[in-house]
N, C-alpha and C positions, 0 to 999 in steps of 0.2 A: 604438462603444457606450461607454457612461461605466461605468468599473470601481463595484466595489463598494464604495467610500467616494469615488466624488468625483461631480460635478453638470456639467450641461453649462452654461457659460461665460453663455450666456441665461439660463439659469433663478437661477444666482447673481447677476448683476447684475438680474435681475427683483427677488430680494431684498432686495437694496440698495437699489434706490429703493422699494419696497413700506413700508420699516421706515424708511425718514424723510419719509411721507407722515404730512398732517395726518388721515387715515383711521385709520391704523393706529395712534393715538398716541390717539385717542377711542374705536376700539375696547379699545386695552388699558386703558385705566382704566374703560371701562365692565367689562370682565372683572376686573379687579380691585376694582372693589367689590362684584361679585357672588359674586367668593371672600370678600373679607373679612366680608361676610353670615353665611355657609357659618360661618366661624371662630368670629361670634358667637353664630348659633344652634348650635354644637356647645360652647359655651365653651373655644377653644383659644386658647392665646395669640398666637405665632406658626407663619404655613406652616411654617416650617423644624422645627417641632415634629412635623409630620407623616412617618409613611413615604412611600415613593414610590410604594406602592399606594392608600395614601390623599389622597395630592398627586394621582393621575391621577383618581382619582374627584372630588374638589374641583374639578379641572380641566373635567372633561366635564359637570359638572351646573352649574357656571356658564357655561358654553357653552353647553349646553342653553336654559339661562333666559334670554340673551342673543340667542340664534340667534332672526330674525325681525327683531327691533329695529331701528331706525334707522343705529345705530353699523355694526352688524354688514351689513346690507347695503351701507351704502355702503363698506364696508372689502372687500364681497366684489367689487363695481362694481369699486371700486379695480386689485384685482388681475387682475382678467380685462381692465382695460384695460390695465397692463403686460404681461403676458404677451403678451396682442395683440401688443402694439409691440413688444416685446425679441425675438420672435419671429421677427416679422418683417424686424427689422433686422438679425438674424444670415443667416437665408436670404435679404436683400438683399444683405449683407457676403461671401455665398459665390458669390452670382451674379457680382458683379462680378470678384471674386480669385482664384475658385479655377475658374469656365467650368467647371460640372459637368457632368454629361449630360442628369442627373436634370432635369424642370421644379422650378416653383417648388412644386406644389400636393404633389408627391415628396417635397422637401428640408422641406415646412412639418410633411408626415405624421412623418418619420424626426424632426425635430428633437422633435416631440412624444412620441416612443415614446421616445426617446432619456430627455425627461425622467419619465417617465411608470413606464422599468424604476431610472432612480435613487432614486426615492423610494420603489420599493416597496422596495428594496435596503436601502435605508435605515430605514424602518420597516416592517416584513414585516404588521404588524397593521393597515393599511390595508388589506388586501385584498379586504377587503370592500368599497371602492371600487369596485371592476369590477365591480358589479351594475349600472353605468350602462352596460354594456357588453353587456346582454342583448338578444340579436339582432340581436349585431354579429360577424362573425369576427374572434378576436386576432391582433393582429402576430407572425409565427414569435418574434422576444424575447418579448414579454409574455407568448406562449403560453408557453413555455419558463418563465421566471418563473412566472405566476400556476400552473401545472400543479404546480411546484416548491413554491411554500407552501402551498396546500390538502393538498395529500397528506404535509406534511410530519412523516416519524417518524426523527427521528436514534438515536433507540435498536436500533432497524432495521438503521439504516446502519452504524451502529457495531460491532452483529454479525457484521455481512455481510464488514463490513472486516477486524475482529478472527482472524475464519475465514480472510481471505486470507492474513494476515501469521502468523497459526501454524498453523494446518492447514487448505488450501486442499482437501485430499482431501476433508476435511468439509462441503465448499459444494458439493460435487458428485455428483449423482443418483446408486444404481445402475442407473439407465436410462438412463442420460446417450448411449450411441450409438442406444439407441432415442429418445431426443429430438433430438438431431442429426439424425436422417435424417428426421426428420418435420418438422422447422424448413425444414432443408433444400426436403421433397415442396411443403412448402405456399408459400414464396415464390418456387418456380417456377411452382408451377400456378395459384394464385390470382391473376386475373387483374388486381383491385382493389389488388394489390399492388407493380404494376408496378415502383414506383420504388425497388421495396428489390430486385429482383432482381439479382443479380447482384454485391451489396454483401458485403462478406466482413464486414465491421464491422457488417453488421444481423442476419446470420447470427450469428457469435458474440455478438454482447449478447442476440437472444432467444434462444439454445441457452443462455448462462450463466443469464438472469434464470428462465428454466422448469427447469432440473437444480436451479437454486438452490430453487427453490419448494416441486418433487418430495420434496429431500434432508428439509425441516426437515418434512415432514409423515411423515415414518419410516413410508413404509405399503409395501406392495410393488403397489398396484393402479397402474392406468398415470394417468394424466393423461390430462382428459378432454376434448374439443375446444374446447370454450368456453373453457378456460384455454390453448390454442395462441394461441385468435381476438384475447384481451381482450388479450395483452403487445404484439398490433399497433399499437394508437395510439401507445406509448411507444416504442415503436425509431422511428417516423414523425418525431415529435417531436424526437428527439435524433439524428435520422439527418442532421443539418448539421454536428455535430460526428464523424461517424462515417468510416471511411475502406473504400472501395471495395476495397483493395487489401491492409487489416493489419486484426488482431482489433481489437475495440473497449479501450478504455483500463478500466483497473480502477476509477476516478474514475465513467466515463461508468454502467457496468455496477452499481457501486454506486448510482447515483439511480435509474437503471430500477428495481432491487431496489426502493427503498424507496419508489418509486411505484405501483411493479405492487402490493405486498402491501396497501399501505396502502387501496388502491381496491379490492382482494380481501376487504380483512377491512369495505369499509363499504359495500359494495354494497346493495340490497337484497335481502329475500328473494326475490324470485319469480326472479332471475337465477340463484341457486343450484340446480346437480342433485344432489337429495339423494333427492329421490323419498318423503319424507317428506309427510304427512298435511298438514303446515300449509305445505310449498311451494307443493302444490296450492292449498289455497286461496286463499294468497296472488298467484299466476297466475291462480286466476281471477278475484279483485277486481279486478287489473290489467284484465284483459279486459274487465271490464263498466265500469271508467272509460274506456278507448278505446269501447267500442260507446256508453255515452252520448254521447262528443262526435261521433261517428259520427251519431248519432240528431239529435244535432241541428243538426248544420251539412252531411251529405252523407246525408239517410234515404234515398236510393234506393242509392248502396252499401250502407247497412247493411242492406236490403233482398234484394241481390242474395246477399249474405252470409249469409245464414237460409239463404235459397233452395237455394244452391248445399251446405252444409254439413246438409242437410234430406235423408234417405233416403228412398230412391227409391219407398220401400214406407211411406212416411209421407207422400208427396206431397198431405196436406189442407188445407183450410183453418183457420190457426192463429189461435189468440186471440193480443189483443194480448201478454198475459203471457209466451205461447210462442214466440210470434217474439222475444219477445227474450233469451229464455233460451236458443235457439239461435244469436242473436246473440252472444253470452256464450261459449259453446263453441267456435262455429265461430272465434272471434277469436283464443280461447285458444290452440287446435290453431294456427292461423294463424300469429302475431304467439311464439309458442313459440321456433322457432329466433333470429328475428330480435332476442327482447330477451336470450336468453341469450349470444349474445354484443356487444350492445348496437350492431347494424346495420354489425358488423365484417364485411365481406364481400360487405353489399347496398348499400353505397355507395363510389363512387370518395373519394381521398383528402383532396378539400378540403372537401366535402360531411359525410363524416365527424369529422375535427377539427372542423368547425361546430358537429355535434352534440355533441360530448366537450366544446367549451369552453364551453355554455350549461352543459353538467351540472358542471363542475369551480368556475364561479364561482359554484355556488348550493347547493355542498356544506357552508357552513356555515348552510343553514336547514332545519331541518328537513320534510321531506315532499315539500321541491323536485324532486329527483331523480328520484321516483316518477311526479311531474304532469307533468315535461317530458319522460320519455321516452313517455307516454301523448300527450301535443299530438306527438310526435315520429312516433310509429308510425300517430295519426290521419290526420296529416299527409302522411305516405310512403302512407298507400292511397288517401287524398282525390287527390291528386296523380296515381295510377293507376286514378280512376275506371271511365276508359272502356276503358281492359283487362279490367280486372274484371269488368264487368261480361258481357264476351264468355263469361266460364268459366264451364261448367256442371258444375264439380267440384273439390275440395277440392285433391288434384293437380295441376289447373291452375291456379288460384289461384296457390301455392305456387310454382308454375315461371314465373307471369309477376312474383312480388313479385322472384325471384331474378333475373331475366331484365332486368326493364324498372326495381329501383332505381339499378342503375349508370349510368343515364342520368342524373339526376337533379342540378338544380345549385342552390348554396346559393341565389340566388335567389328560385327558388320556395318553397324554404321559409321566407325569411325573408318574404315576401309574406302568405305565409297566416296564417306565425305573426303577422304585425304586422295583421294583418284581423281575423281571427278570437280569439285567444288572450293578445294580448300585454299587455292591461290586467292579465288576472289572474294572470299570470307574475308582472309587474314591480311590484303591487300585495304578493304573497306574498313576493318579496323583500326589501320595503320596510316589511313589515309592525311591524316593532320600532324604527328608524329613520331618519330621513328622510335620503334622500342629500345630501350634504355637496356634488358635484359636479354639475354639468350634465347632465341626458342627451343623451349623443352619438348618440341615433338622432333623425337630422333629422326625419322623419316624426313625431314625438312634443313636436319644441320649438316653440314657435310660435317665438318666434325665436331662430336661431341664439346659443349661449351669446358666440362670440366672432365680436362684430360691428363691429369697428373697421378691418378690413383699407382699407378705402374711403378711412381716414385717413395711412395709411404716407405715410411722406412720400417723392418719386421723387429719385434720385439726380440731382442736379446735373449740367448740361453743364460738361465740361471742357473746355479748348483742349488744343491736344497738348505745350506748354510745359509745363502743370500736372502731365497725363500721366507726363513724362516726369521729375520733378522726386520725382515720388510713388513712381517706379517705379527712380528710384534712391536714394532714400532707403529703401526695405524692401530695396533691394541691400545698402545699407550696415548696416541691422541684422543682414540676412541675414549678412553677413561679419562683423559683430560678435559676431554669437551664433558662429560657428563660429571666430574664433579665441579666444574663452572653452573652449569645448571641446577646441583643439588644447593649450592653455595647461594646461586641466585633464589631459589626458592626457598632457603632458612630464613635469608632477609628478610623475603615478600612476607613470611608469615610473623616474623620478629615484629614489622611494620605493623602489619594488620591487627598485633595484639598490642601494641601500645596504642592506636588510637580506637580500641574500642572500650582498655583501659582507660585513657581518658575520656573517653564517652559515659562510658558508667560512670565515672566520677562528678563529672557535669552534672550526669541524668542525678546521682543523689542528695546533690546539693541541693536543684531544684526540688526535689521530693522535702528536702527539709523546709525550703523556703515555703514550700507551698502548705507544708506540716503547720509551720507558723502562722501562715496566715489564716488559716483555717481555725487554730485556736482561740485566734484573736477575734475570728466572725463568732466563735461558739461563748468567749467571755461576754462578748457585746451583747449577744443576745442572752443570756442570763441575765447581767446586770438589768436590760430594759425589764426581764420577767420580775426582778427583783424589788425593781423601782415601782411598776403595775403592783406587785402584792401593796408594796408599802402605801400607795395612792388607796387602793379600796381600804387597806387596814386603817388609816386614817380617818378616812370615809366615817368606813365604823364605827372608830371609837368618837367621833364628834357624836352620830348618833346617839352613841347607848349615854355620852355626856348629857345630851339634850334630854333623853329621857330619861334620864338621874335627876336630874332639875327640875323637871316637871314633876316627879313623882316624890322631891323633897316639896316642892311649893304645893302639891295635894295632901302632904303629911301635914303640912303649917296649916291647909284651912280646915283639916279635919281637926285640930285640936285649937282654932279660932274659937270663941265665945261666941255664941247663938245669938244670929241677928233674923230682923223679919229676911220672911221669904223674898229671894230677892222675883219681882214682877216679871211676868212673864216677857214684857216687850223688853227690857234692860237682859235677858237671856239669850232673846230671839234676836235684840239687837247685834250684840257680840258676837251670835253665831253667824248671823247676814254677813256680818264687817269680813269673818273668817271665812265664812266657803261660800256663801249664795252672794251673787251681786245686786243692790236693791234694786228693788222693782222700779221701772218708768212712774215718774211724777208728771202730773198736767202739764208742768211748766217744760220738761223737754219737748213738748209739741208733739207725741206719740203718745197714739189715744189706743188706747189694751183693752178691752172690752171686759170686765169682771165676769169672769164665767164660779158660779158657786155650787159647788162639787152637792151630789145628791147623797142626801143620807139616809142609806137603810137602815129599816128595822133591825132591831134585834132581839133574839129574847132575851127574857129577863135571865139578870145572874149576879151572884151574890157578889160587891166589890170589893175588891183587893186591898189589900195594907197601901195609902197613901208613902210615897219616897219620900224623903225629908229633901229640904234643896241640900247640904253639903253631900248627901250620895247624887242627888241629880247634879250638881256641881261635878263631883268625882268623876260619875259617869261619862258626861261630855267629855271633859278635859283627856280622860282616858281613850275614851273613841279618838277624840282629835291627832293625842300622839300616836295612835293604832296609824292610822290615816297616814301621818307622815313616815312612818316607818318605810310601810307598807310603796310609799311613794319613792323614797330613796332606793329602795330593793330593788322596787320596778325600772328605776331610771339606770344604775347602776347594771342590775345582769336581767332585764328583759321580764317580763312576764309571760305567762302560755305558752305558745307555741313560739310565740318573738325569743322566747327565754331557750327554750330547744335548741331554734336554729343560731341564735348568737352560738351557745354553745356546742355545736357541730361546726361550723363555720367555725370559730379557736380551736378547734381539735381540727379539722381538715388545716388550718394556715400552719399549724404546727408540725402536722404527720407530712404537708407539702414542702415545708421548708427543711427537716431533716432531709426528704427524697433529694433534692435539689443539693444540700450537702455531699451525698455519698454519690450523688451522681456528677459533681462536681471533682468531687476526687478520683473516682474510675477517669473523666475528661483530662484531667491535669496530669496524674500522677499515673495511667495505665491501671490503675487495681484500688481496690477503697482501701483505706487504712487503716492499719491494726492500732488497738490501743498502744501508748508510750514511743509511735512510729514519728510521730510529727512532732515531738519534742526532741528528738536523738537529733534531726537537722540543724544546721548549720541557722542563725539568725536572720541573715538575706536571704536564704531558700525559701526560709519560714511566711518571709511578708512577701516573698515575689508569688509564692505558692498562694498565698492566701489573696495578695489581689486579684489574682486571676479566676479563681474560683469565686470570687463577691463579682468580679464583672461579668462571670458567666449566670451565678443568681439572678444577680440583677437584671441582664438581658432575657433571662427565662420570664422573669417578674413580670418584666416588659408585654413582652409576648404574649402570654395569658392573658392579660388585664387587656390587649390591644382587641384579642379574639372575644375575649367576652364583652366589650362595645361594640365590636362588630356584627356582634349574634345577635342582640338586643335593637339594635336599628333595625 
């Protein structure tokens, strides 16, 4: 099929020759002076002065006043006899080269559809085109297409999509497993459904498009059968694209969405259960335009139908007026289930899209919809005459419409519809303006629009020389065209390995620079470890200075000349000066109350060797520089357990700051680094490397220190 901007290869060179015919060179100037008309009766100077909404109106209303003319038809001759031929020289061109399977009358249909979804593709505003197409079945594409632009609401879609991509919770029911198991009961049981049974991908598109429908109407009541019934056409539809075996795609499940709604919110009224005052009526206008056509193309159905919907205690003879106002009723009760869900369920499945694609291409006229499902439902009892008329009760009525519509095949009703109905269908379609196209129902052309096939010209006899001369010359394009593409794909990869050559090369530099910087964070931090040692060693040796001095100035009074003892208060005094602070005197105005220590007994015992003062001299002086030693240590690396944890706490800052290190270079460099790795880089690798890694330290540093004031508050 030809994508959404390109044409298939016939209808382009159909173009080509169309636009240098002497047809189309007399039609455009006859259009062009019927615009330039246009210009003078508006007094514009030039088209190009106009918007593009006033260019398209200038456009169609000199077409208009054109269309019929001389120019104009033989430019329209023109082009249905190219197409003819382009046509068919492509499905000559495929018989010969490519031995399809398909006939030719196959490959002429597809080449047509083929062009038929490009140009709608193209210009979506043609669609109105496919009224030539009334009471005819669409091709699965066009279906697909034409189904697609009538119903189309991208604000819809846009929604639907919106809700996926931020909150998907909100696109789905809270009855969503009561609609799953009822999606589920109904394309097993219904029998009309066959061909979605067992499809996982028809299942989840109508379980998503009915939770989808449930959610945005916020009610808590359930979902009512007719909305199970109507989302069956569309999984039908799209169930070519759908997969037997996986949910359906989110793409696919969006255009269901915004097909399903869009034909919800434009249905008519008498489809709707609302059980409101004016549905009813509405249902039963519907009724009485079915029992009119009833009345006059099958009156003895609409006869049997009075009859049978006539109580049994009213069995008299009725005036014409009341026969048909029971006509009216009994159609209503009748034809009730079968319009609400628009003969989803009373017709197998190509029967049904029949019906769906008369009413989808006639959704842009007004009132259409209403008249065809009315010729629709006439149609389906006309069809079941002679059942009908067996029933002599509403009940059975009802069980043979359910029973004996699945029999039913597009055929017949395109029969009846083109007997009976099809003037004033395609009459009301055509009501505003005149088709632009052929009608493709043969029964309606007197003659065929494209009548030249009789002209194709027949491929030539070849000798097997020629054969074989043709057939190696497309060998040699063939090899042509493929070493073009072997040649394009050396490049691409010739490409792809120089720049991921230079990629590696980048990537190493940075790996040096970052080598660099990292040795330069690991110098830094030695030298401080080094400058620390050197501080306390300083420390120390001032220390062990000081108690050198002291213990030469105890060598000097130990070998002093003997003087009196010195008194005890000149001992006590010096020691007060050095560690006690003197006691409160009267005069600072704080009165200490002498408390005088009790003295026990003791027993007697023999006394000790009196100390001479230069050992009680020694002794002090000694304790004293004990004391400041002892005071430096403490100050220096902690005492007890202060002493423990200072030292856990520099064994944790240092075991954290290596981590921080080697987790710095897995962050920079992808992997830690080997010794002699971060020297072998480049000098700027080295310090780009290594700033990067102290800014990631440092913000780690950060972090920590922020959490651990934050724990503590």
């Amino acid at each position: 099929m030809a994508g959404a901007k390109s044409f298939p290869k016939w209808l382009l060179h159909c173009k080509e020759d169309i636009t240098e015919t002497k047809e189309w060179n007399a039609f455009l100037h006859e259009l062009n002076d019927a615009i330039q008309q246009q210009l003078t009766q508006n007094h514009v100077q030039y088209f190009t002065d106009l918007s593009d909404a006033e260019k398209e109106l200038f456009m169609q209303r000199a077409t208009k006043a054109i269309e019929g003319g001389r120019s104009f038809q033989g430019m329209f001759s023109k082009v249905s006899m190219l197409m003819d031929q382009h046509l068919n020289e492509d499905v000559s061109r495929q018989l010969m080269e490519d031995s399809p399977m398909d006939t030719k009358t196959d490959l002429v249909i597809e080449g047509a559809e083929e062009g038929v979804v490009s140009l709608l593709k193209k210009w979506p505003e043609m669609k109105s085109k496919l009224h030539v197409c009334l009471n005819q079945p669409l091709a699965t594409p066009i279906r697909q297409l034409a189904w697609r632009l009538f119903l189309s609401n991208p604000k819809t879609r846009k929604t639907y999509m919106e809700l996926l991509n931020g909150n998907p919770r909100s696109a789905i029911s809270p009855l969503d497993l009561e609609i799953s198991q009822k999606c589920e009961q109904l394309l097993l049981s219904e029998p009309t459904f066959f061909e979605l049974k067992g499809s996982v991908g028809a299942f989840y598109g109508m379980k998503a498009v009915l939770s989808y429908h449930h959610a945005i109407q916020r009610t808590n009541h359930r979902l009512r059968d007719a909305d199970y019934m109507l989302v069956v056409p569309f999984v039908m539809v799209a169930n070519p694209h759908l997969s037997r075996r996986e949910p359906a795609s989110g793409t696919i499940v969006a255009l269901m969405v915004e097909e399903y709604l869009s034909f919800m919110d434009t249905r008519p009224g008498f489809m709707v259960e609302t059980g409101s005052e004016s549905q009813q009526e509405e249902m039963k206008g519907f009724g009485q335009k079915v029992g009119d056509l009833l009345l006059k193309h099958s009156p003895d159905l609409a006869s049997a139908i009075s009859d049978a919907y006539l109580p049994a205690r009213e069995k008299i003879v009725a005036t014409e007026t009341g026969s048909s106002v029971l006509l009216k009723e009994g159609l209503t009760e009748l034809l009730r289930p079968v319009v609400r869900s628009m003969l989803v369920g009373y017709l197998k499945t190509e029967t049904l899209l029949f019906v769906w694609d008369q009413y989808m291409i006639g959704m842009d006229v007004p009132g259409f919809g209403t008249e065809w499902l009315a010729v629709v439902c006439a149609t389906l009892l006309a069809l079941l005459t002679d059942k009908l008329k067996e029933a002599k009760s509403p009940a059975a009525m009802e069980n043979i419409v359910r029973r004996e519509s699945p029999l039913l095949a597009v055929p017949q009703f395109q029969y009846q519809v083109k007997r009976h109905h099809y003037r004033d269908l395609y009459s009301m379609l055509t009501a505003d303006q005149k088709a632009a196209l052929p009608v493709l129902d043969p029964t309606q052309a007197i003659h065929p629009p494209w009548r030249h096939w009789y002209n194709d010209l027949i491929p030539p006899y070849t000798k097997p020389h020629d054969r074989r001369r043709a057939r190696e010359e497309r060998e040699a394009e063939r090899e042509r065209v493929q070493q073009q593409k072997r040649e394009a794909e050396t490049l691409r990869r010739e490409k792809e390995e120089r720049e991921k050559k230079q990629g590696d090369d980048e990537y190493m530099q940075a790996v040096a620079a970052e080598r660099a910087r990292l040795d330069k964070i690991r110098l830094d931090l030695q030298d401080q470890l080094m400058e620390e040692k050197r501080r306390r060693a300083e420390a120390e040796q001032n220390a062990q200075e000081q108690i050198a001095m002291l213990r030469r100035e105890i060598e000097a009074l130990r070998h002093k000349p003997k003087s009196p003892a010195p008194s005890m208060y000149s001992v006590n005094s010096y020691i007060s000066r050095v560690l006690i602070p003197p006691p409160p005197t009267p005069a600072s105005g704080i009165s200490q109350p002498v408390q005088l220590a009790t003295i026990h007994e003791s027993p007697a015992r023999t006394p000790s060797r009196q100390a001479t003062p230069a050992q009680q001299t020694e002794s002090v002086v000694m304790d004293f520089l004990a004391k400041i030693r002892h005071s430096l240590d403490t100050i220096a690396h902690g005492d007890g357990p202060d002493r423990q944890h200072l030292d856990r706490e520099t064994e944790g800052f240092i075991r954290q700051n290596v981590d921080d290190l080697k987790e710095a270079q897995a962050e920079v460099f992808g992997h830690r680094l080997q010794p002699g790795e971060f020297e072998s880089m480049a000098p700027q690798q080295q310090q780009e490397s290594s700033d990067k890694m102290m800014q990631l330290m440092q913000k780690w540093r950060e972090d920590r220190r922020a959490q651990e004031l934050a724990s503590h508050r």
